[in-house]
Every structure is written in C-alpha cells, then in structure tokens.
Steps between C-alpha positions, in 0.01 A plus 500: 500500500635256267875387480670481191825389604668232314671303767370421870673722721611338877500702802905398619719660744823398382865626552593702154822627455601711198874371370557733172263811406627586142864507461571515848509236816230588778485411874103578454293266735121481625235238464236423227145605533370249236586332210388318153660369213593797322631698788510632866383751729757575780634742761821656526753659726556759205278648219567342119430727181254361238653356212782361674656141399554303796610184642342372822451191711257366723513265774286246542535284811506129500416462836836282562796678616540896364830408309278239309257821355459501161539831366295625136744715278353712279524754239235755454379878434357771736120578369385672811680678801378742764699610801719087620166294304578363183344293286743278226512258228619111511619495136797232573511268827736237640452301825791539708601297836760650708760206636730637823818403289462589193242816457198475226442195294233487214243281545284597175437742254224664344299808373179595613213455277367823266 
C-alpha cells in the first residue's frame, strides 16, 4: 500500500482539551492519537459533529515542572468523527506557556502549512 499523505504523521499521546466548539465554550478533554502539520487525531470524553469549528489545545510536556508545560492553541475544523474519535484541522496555532501567576502567555504564533 502506498501513502499519499502530505505531512508525516507522529504516533503522540498527548493531553487535548477542547476550549470552544463553535459558538460555545467546552469542558471536552481526552488525549491525541497522532498528529501532523495540518491536523490531529484525538480521543474524547464526548462525541464532536463533523463540520464543527473548534478551538483546542494540546499539552506538550517540557519535562521541567508541570506548571512550566507549554500548551499548543489551536483553531481548526472537524473532518472525521465516529462515536469520542475525532480527527481535526491545525489551520491557526500559537505556543502557549502557562505561568502559576498569571495564566497563558504567548510564546509564538503561526499557521500550519497547506
């Protein structure tokens, strides 16, 4: 079988947390399954419809301290869902680090590559 993917995919087990699904805030949290440049594959605590706009983060340890994590916002669309998998876009990112004092700071910007 050949692959025709565009972007390497990497087998990650990361915390993902969904913070806005359309219009509305979410409490929606799992893990990711993998991940590439253009998106993510993940598991939730609750299903998500295809089609749906969201805004998500992922965790990604830095092996310090956990209130030194660095967290990935980013915006995105549902393209596949069945039963809590999903699969998502990265269309906008932003590198986040969480300080105890004073919540999320941006580290960097950016947008995935098309």
């Amino acid at each position: 079988m050949i692959e025709n993917r565009k972007s390497q995919r990497f087998e990650l087990r990361l915390p993902f947390e969904v913070i806005r699904s359309g219009h509305h805030f979410s409490n929606a949290q799992g893990h990711t399954l993998n991940m590439s440049s253009n998106g993510v594959l993940f598991e939730l605590n609750q299903p998500l419809p295809v089609g749906e706009i969201i805004e998500y983060a992922i965790t990604l340890p830095t092996g310090q301290e956990p209130d030194e994590d660095v967290r990935l916002r980013c915006m995105g669309k549902v393209i596949r869902s069945h039963q809590n998998f999903a699969a998502a876009t990265m269309e906008r990112y932003e590198f986040v680090r969480t300080k105890p004092s004073t919540g999320e700071v941006p580290l960097e910007a950016g947008a995935s590559a098309s």
